[in-house]
mmJSON file of the N, C-alpha and C atoms, coordinates in Angstrom:
{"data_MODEL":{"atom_site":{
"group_PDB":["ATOM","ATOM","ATOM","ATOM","ATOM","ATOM","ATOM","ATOM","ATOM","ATOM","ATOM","ATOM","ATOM","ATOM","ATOM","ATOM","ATOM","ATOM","ATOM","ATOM","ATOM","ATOM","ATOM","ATOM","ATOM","ATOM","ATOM","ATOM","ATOM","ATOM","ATOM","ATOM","ATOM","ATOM","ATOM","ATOM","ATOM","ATOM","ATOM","ATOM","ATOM","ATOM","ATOM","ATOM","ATOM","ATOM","ATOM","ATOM","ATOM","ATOM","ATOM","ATOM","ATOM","ATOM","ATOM","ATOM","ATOM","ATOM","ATOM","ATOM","ATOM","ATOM","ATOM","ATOM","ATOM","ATOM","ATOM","ATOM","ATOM","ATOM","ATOM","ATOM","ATOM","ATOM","ATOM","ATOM","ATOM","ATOM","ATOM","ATOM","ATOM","ATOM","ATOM","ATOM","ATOM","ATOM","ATOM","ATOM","ATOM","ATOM","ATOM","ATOM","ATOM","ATOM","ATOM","ATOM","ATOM","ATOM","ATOM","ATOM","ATOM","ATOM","ATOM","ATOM","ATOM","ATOM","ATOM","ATOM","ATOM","ATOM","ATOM","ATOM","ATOM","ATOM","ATOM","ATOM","ATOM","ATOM","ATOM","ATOM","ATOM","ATOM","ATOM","ATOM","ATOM","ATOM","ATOM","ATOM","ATOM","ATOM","ATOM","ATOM","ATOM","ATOM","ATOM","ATOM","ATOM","ATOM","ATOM","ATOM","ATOM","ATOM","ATOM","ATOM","ATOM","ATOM","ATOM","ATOM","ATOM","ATOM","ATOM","ATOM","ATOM","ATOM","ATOM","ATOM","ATOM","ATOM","ATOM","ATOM","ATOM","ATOM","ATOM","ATOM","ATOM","ATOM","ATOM","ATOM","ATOM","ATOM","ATOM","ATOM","ATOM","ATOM","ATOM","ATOM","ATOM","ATOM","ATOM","ATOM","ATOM","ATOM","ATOM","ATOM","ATOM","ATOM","ATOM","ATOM","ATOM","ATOM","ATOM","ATOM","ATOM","ATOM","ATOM","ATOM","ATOM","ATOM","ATOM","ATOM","ATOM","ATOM","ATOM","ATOM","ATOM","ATOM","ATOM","ATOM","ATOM","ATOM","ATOM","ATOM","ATOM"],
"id":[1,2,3,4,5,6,7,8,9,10,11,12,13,14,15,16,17,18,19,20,21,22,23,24,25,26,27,28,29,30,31,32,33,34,35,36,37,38,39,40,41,42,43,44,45,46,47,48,49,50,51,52,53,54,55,56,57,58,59,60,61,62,63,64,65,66,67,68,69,70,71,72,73,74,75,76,77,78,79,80,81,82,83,84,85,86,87,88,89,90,91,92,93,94,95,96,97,98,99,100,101,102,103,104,105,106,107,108,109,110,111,112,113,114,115,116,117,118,119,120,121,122,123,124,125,126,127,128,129,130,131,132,133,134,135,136,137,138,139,140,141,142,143,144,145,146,147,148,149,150,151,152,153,154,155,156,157,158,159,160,161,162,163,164,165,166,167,168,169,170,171,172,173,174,175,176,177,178,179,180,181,182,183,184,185,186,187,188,189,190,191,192,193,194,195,196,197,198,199,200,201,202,203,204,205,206,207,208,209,210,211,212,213],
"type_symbol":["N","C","C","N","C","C","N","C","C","N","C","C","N","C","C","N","C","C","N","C","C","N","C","C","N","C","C","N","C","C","N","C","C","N","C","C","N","C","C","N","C","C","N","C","C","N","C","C","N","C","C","N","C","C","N","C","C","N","C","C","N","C","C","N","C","C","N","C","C","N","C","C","N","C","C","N","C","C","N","C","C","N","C","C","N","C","C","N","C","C","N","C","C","N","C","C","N","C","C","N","C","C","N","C","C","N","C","C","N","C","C","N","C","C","N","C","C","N","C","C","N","C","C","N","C","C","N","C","C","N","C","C","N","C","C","N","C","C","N","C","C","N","C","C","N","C","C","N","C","C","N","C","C","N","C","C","N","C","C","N","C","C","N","C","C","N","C","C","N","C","C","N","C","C","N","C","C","N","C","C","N","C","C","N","C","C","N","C","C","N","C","C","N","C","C","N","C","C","N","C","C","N","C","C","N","C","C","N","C","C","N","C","C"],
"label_atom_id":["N","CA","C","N","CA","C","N","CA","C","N","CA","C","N","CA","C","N","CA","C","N","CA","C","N","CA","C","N","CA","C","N","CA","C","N","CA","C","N","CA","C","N","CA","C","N","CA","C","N","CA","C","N","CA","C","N","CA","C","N","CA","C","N","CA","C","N","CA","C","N","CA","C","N","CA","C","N","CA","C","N","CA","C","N","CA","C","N","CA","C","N","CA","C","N","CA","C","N","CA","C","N","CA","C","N","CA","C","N","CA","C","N","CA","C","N","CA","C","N","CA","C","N","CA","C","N","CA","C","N","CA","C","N","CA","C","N","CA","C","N","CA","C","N","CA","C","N","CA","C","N","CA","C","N","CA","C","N","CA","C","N","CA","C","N","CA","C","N","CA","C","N","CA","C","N","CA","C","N","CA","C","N","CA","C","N","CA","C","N","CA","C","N","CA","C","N","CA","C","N","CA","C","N","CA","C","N","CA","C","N","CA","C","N","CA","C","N","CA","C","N","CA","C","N","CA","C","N","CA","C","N","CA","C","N","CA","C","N","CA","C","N","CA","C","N","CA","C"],
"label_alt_id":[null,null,null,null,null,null,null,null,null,null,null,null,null,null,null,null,null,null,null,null,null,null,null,null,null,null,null,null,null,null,null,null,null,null,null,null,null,null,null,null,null,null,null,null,null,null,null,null,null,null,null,null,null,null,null,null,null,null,null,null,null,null,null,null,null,null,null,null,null,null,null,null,null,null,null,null,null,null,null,null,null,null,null,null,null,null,null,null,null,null,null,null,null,null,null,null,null,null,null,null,null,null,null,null,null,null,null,null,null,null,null,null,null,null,null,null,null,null,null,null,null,null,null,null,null,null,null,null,null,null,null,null,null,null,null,null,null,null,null,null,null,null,null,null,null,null,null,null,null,null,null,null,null,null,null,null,null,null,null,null,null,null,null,null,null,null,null,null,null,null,null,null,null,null,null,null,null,null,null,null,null,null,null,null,null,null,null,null,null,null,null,null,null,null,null,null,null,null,null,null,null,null,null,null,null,null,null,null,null,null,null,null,null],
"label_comp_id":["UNK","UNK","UNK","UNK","UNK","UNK","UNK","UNK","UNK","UNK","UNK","UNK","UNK","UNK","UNK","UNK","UNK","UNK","UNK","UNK","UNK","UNK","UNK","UNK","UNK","UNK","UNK","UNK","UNK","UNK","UNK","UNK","UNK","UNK","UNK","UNK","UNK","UNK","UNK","UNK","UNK","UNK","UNK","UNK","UNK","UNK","UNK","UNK","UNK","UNK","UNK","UNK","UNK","UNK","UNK","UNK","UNK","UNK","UNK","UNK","UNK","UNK","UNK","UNK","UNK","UNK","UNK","UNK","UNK","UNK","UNK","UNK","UNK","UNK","UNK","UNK","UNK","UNK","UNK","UNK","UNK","UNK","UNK","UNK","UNK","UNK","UNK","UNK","UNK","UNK","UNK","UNK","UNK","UNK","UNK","UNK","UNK","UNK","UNK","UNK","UNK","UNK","UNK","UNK","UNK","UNK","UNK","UNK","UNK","UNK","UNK","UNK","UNK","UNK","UNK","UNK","UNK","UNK","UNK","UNK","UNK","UNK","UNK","UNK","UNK","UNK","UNK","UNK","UNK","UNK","UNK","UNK","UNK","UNK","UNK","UNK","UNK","UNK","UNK","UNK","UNK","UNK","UNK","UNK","UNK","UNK","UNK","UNK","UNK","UNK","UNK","UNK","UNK","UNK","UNK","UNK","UNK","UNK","UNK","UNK","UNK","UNK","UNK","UNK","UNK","UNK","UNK","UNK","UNK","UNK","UNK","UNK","UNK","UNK","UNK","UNK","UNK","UNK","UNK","UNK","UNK","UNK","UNK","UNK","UNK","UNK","UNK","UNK","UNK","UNK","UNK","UNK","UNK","UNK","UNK","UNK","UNK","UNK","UNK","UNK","UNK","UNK","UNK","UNK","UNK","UNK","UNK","UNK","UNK","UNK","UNK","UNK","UNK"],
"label_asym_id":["A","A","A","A","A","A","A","A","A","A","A","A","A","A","A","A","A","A","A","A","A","A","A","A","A","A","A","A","A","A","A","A","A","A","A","A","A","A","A","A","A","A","A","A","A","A","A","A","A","A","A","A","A","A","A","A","A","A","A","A","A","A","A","A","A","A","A","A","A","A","A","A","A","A","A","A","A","A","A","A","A","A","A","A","A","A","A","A","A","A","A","A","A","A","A","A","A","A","A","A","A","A","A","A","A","A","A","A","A","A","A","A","A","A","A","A","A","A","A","A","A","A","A","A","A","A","A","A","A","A","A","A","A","A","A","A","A","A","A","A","A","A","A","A","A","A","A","A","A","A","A","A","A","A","A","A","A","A","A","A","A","A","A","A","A","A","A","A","A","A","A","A","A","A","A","A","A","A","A","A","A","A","A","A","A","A","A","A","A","A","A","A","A","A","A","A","A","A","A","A","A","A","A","A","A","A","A","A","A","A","A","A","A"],
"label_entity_id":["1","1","1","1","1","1","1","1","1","1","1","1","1","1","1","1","1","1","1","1","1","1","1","1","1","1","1","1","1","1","1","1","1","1","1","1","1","1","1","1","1","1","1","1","1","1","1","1","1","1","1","1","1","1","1","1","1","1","1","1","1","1","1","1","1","1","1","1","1","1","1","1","1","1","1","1","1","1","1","1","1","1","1","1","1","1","1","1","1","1","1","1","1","1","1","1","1","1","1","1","1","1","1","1","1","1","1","1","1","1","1","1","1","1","1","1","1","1","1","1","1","1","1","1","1","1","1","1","1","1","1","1","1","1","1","1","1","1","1","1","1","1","1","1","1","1","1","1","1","1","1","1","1","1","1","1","1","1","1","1","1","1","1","1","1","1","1","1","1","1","1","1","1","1","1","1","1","1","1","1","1","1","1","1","1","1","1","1","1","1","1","1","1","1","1","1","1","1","1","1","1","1","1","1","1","1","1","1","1","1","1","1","1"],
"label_seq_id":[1,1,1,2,2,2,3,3,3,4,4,4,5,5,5,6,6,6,7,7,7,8,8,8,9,9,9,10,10,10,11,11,11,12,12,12,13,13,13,14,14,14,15,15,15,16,16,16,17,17,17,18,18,18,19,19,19,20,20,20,21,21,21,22,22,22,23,23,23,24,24,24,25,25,25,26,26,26,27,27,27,28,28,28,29,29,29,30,30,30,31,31,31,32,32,32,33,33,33,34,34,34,35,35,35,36,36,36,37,37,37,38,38,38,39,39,39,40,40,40,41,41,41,42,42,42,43,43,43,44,44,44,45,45,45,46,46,46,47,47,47,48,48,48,49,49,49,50,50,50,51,51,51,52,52,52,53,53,53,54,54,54,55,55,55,56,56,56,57,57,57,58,58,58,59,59,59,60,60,60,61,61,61,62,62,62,63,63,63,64,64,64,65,65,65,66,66,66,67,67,67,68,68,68,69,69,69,70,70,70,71,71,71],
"pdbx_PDB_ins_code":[null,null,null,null,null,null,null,null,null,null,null,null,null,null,null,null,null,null,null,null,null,null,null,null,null,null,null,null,null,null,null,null,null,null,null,null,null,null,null,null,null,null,null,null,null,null,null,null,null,null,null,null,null,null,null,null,null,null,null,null,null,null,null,null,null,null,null,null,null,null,null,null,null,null,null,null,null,null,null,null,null,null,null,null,null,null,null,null,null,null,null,null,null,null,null,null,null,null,null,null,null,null,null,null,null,null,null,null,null,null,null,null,null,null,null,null,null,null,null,null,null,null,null,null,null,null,null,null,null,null,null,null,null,null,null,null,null,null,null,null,null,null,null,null,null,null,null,null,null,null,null,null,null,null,null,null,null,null,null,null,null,null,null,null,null,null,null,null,null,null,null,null,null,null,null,null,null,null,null,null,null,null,null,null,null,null,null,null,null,null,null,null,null,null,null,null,null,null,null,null,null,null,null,null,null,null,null,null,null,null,null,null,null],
"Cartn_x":[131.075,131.016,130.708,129.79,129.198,129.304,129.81,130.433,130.158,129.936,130.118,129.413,128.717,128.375,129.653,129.678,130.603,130.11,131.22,131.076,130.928,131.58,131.635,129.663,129.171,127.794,126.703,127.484,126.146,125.808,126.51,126.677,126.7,125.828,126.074,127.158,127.776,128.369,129.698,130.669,131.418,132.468,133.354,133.97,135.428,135.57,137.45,137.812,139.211,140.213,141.232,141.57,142.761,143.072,144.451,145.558,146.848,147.523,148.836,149.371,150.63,151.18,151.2,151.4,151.015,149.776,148.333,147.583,146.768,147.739,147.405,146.249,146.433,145.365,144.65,143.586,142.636,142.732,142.375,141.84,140.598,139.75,137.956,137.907,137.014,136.554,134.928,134.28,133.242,132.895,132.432,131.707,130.842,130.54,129.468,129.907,131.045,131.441,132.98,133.73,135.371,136.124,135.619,136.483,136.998,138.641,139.374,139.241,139.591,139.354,140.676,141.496,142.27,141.75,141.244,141.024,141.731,142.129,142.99,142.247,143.125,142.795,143.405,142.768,143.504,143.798,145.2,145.264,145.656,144.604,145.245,146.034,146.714,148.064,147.424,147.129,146.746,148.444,149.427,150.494,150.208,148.94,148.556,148.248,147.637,147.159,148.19,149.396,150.56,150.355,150.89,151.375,152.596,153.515,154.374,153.773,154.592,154.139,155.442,155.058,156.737,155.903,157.055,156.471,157.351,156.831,157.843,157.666,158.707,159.13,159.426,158.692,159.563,160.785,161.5,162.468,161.571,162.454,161.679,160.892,161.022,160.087,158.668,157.695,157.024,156.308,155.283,155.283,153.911,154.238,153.082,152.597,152.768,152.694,152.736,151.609,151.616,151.267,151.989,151.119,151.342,150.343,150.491,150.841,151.459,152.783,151.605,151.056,150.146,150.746,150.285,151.407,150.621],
"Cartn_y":[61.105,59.858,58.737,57.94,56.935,55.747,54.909,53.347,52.388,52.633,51.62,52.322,51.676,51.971,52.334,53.15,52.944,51.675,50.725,49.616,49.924,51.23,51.819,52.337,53.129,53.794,53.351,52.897,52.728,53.296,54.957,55.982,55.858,55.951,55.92,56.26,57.655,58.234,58.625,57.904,57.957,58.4,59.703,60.625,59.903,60.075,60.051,60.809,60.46,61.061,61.363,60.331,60.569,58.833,58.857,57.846,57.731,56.688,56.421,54.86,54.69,54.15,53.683,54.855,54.775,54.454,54.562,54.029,52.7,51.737,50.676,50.786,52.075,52.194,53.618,53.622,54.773,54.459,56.098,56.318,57.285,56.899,56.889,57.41,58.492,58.83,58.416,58.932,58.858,59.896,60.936,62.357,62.49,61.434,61.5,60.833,59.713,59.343,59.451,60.121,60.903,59.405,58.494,57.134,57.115,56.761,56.987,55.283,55.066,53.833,53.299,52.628,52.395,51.266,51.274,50.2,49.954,48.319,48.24,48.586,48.659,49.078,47.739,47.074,46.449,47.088,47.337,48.03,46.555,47.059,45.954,47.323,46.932,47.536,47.274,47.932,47.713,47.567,47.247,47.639,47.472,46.719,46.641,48.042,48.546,50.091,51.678,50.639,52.258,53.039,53.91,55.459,56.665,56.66,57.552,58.947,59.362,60.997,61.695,63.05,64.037,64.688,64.803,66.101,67.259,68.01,69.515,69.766,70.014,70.47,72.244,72.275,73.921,73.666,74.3,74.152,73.579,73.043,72.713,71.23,70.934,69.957,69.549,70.919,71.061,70.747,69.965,69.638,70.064,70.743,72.251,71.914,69.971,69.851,68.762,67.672,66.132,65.921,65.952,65.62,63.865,63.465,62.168,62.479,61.39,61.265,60.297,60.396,60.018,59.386,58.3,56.78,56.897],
"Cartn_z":[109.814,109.079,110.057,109.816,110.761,110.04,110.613,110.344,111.287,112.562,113.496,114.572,115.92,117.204,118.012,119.058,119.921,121.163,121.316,122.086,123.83,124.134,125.331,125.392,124.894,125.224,124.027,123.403,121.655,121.233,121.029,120.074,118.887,117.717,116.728,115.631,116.068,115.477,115.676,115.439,115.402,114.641,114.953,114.247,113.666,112.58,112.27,112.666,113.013,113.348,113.0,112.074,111.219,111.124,110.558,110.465,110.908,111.019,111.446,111.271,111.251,110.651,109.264,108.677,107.161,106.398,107.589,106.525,107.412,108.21,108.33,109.646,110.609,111.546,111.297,111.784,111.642,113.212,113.315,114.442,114.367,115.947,115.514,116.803,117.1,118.586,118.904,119.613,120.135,121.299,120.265,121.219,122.106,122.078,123.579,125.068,124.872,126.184,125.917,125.138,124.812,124.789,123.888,124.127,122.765,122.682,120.974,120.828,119.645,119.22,117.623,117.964,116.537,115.81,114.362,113.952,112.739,112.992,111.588,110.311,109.271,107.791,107.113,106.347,105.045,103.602,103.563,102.574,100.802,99.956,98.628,97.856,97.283,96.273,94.969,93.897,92.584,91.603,91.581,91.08,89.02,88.9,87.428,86.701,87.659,87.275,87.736,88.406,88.648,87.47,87.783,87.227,87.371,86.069,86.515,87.462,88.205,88.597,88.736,88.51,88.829,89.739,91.228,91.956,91.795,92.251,92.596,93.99,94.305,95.64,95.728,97.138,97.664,98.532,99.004,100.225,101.065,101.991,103.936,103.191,101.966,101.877,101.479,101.525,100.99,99.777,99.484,98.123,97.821,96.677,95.88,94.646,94.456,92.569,92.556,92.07,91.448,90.208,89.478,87.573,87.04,86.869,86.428,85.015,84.234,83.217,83.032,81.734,80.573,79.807,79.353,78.663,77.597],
"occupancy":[1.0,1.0,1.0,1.0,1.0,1.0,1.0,1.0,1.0,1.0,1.0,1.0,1.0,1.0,1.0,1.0,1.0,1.0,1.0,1.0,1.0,1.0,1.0,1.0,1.0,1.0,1.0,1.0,1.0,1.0,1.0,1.0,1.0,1.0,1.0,1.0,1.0,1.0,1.0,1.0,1.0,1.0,1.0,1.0,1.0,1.0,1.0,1.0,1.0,1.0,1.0,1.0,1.0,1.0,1.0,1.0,1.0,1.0,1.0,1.0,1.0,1.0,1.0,1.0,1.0,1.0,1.0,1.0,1.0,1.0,1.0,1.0,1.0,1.0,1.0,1.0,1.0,1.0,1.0,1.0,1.0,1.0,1.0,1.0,1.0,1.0,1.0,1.0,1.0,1.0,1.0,1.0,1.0,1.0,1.0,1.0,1.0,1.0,1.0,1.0,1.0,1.0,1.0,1.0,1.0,1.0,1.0,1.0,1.0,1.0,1.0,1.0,1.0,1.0,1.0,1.0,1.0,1.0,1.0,1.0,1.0,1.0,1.0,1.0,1.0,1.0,1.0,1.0,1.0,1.0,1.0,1.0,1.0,1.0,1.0,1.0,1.0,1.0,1.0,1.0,1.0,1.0,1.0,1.0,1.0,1.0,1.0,1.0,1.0,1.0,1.0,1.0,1.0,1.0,1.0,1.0,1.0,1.0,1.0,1.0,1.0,1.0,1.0,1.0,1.0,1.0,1.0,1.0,1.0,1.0,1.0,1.0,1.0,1.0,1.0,1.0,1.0,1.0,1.0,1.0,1.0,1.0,1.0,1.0,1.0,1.0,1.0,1.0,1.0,1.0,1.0,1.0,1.0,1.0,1.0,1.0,1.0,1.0,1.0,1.0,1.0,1.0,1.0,1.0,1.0,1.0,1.0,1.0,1.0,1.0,1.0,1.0,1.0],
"B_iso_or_equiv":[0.0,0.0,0.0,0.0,0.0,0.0,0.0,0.0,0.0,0.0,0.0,0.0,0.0,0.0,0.0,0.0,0.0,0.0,0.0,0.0,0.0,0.0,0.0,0.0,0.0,0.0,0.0,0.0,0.0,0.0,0.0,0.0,0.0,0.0,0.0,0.0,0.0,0.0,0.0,0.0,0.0,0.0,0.0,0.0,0.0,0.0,0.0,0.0,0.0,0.0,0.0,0.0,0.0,0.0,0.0,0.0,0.0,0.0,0.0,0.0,0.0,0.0,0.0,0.0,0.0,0.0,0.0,0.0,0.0,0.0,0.0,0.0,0.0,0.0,0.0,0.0,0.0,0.0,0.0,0.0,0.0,0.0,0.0,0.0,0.0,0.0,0.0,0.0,0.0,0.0,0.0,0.0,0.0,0.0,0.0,0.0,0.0,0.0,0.0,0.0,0.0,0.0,0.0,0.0,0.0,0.0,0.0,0.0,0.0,0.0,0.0,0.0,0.0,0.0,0.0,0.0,0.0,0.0,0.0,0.0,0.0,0.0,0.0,0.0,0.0,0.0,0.0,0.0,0.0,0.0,0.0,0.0,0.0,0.0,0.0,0.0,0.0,0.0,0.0,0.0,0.0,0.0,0.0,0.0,0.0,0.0,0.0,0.0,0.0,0.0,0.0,0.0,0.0,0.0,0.0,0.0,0.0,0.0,0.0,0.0,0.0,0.0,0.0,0.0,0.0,0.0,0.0,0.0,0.0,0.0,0.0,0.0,0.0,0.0,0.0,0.0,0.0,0.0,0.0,0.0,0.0,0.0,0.0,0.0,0.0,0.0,0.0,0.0,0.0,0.0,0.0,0.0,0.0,0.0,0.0,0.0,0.0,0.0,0.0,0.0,0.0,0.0,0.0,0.0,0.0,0.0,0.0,0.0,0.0,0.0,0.0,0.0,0.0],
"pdbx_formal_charge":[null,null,null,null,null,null,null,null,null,null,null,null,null,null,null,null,null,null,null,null,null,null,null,null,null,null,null,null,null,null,null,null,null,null,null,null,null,null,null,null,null,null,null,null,null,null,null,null,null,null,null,null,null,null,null,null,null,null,null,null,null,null,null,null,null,null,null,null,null,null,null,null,null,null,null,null,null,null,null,null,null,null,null,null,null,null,null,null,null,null,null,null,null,null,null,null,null,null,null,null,null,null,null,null,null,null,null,null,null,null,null,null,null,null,null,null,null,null,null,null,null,null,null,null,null,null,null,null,null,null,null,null,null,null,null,null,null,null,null,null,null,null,null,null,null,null,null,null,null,null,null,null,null,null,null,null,null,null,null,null,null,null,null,null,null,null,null,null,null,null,null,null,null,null,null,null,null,null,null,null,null,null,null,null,null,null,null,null,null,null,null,null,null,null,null,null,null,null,null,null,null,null,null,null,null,null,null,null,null,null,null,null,null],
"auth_seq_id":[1,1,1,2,2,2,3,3,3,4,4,4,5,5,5,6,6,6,7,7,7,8,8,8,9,9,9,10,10,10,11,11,11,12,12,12,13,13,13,14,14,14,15,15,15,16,16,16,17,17,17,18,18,18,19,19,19,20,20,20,21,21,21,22,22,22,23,23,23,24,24,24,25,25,25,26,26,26,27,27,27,28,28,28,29,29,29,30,30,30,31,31,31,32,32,32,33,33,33,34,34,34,35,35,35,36,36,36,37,37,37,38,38,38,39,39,39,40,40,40,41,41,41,42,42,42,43,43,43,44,44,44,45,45,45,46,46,46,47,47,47,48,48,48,49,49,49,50,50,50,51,51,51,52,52,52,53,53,53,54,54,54,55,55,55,56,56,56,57,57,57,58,58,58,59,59,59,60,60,60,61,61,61,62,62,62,63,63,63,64,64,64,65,65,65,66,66,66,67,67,67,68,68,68,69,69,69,70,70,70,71,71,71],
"auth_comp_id":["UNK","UNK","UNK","UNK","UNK","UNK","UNK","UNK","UNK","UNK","UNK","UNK","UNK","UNK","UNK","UNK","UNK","UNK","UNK","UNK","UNK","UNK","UNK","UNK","UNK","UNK","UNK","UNK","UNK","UNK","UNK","UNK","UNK","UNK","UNK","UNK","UNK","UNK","UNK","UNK","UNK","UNK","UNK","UNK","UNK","UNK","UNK","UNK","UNK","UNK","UNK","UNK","UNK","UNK","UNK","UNK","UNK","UNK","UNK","UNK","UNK","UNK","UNK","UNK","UNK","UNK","UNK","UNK","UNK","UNK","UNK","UNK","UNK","UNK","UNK","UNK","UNK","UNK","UNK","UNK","UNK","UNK","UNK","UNK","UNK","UNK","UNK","UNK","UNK","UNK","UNK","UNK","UNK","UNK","UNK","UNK","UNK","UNK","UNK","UNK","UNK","UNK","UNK","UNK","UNK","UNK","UNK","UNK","UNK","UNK","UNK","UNK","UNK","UNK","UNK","UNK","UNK","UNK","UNK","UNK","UNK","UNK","UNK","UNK","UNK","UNK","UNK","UNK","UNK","UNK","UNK","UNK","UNK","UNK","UNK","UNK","UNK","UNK","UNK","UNK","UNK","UNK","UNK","UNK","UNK","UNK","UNK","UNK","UNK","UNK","UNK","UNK","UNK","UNK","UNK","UNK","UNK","UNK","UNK","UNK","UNK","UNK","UNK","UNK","UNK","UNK","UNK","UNK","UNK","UNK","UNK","UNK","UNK","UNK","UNK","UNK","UNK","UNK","UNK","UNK","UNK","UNK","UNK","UNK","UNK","UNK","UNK","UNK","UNK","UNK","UNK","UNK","UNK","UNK","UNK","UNK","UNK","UNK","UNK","UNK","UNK","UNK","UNK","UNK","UNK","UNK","UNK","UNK","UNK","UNK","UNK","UNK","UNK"],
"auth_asym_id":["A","A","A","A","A","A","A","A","A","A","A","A","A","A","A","A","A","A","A","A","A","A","A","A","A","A","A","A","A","A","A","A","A","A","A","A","A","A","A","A","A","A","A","A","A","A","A","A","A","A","A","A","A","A","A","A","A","A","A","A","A","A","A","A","A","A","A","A","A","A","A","A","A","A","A","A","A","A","A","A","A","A","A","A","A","A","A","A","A","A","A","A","A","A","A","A","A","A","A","A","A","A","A","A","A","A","A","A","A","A","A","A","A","A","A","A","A","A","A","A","A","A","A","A","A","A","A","A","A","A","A","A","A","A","A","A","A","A","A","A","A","A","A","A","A","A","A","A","A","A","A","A","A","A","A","A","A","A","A","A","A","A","A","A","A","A","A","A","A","A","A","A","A","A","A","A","A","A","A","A","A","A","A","A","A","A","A","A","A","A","A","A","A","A","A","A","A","A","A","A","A","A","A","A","A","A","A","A","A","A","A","A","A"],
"auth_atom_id":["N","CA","C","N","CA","C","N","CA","C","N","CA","C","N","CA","C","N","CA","C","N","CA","C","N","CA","C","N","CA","C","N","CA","C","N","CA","C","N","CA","C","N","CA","C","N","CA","C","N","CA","C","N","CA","C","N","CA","C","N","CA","C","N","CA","C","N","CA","C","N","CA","C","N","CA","C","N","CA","C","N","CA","C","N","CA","C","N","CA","C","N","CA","C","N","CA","C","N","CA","C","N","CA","C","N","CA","C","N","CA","C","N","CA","C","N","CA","C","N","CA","C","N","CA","C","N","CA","C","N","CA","C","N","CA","C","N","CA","C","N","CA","C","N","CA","C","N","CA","C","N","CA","C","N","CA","C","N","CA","C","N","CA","C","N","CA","C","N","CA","C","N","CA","C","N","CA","C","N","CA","C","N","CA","C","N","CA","C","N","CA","C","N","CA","C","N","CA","C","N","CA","C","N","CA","C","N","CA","C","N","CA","C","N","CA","C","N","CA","C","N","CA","C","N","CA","C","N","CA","C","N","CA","C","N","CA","C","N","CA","C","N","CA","C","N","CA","C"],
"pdbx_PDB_model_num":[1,1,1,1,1,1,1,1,1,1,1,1,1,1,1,1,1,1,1,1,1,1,1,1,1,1,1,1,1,1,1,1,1,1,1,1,1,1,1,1,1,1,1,1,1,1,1,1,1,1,1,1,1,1,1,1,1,1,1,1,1,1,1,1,1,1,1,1,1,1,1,1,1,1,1,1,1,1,1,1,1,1,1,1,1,1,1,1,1,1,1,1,1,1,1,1,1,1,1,1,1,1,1,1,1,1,1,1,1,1,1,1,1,1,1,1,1,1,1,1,1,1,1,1,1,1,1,1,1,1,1,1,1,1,1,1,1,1,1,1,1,1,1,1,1,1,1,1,1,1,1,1,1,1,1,1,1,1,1,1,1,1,1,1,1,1,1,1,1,1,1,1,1,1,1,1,1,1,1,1,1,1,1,1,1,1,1,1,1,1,1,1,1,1,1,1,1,1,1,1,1,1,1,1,1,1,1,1,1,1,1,1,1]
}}}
């Protein structure tokens, strides 16, 4: 997924990596000169459009089941 240059070499392509702190940073590498990169996220909240959900759980925590609850 390509979004941005890398600022270190001007690589086009720049890989995700994942997330952390809930969401609020991504983290981004750059495969051609191994440089990681965190960039903030703005997250907006829709709370007009929530939705009940029930999960189910296994032991250890695991969760095997999301059904949205239809109003």
């Amino acid at each position: 997924m390509c979004v941005q240059r890398c600022p270190k070499c001007n690589e086009d392509d720049l890989h995700y990596l994942g997330d952390n702190c809930t969401g609020e940073i991504e983290d981004w590498g750059c495969p051609k000169c191994d440089t990681c990169y965190e960039v903030d996220v703005d997250i907006n909240r829709h709370f007009e459009t929530m939705r009940e959900v029930v999960v189910w759980v296994l032991k250890h925590g695991l969760q095997i089941a999301k059904n949205v609850i239809h109003q």
